[in-house]
N, C-alpha and C positions, 0 to 999 in steps of 0.2 A: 671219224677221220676228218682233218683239215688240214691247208695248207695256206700259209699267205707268203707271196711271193712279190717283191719291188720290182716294177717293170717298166718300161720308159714312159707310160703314159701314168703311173703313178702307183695300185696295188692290184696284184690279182687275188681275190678270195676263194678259194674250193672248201666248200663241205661236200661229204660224202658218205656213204653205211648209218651206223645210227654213234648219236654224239648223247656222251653221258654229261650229269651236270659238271661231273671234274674237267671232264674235255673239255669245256663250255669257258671253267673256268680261265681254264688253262693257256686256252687260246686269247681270253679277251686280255689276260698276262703281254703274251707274245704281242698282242697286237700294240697295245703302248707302248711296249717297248719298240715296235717296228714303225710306227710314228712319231718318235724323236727325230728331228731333224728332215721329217718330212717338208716338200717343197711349199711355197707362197699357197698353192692350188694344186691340184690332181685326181685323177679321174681314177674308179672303183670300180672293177669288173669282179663280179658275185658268179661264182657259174654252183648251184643246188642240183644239179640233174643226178647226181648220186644218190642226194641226199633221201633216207628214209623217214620223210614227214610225217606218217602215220601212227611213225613206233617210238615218235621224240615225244617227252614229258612235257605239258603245257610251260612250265617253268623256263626249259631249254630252248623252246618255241621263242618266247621273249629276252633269252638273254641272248640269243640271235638278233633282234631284232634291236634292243640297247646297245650290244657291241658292234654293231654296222653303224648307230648315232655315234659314237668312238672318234670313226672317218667322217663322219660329216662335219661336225663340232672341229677337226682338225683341219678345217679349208676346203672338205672335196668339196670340188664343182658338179660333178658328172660321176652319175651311176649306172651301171645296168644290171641287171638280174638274170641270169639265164637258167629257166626252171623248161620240167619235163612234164609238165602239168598244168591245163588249165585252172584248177583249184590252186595252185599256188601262184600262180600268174595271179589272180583274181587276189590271193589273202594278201597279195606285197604289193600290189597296186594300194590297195584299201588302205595299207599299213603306209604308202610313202605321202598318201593325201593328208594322215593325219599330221 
């Protein structure tokens, strides 16, 4: 499950339950298209506390992690991530250093 939603500060992202690679694709679909005529700059709130990390395919893992560059590459200034787990707090720290 996902959802991306335009909100005044710029996109909200939700994943949640377990996201197959079609889902995967599907969504990074949606997301360009919900990036046309996005603003100068804005800001990307990720909320994963649904999300089932353990039972995603490493694959899925990364095209998470490519389609959130998506919004970067598109102006975002400002990110946040809100996970339910210090193990993924720790793997998207790592992942936003690179």
């Amino acid at each position: 499950m996902y959802r991306i939603t335009k909100e005044h500060f710029g996109f909200g992202l939700v994943f949640g339950d377990l996201i197959s690679p079609d889902e995967m694709n599907q969504w990074r679909q949606e997301a360009v298209k919900a990036l046309v005529g996005a603003p100068k700059s804005f800001s990307v709130l990720i909320d994963m506390r649904g999300l089932r990390r353990n039972e995603l395919q490493p694959e899925t893992q990364e095209d998470i992690a490519d389609g959130i560059k998506l919004f970067k590459n598109a102006r975002m200034l400002h990110s946040c991530i809100v996970t339910d787990s210090p193990t993924a707090t720790a793997q998207y720290k790592r992942r936003a250093r690179e």
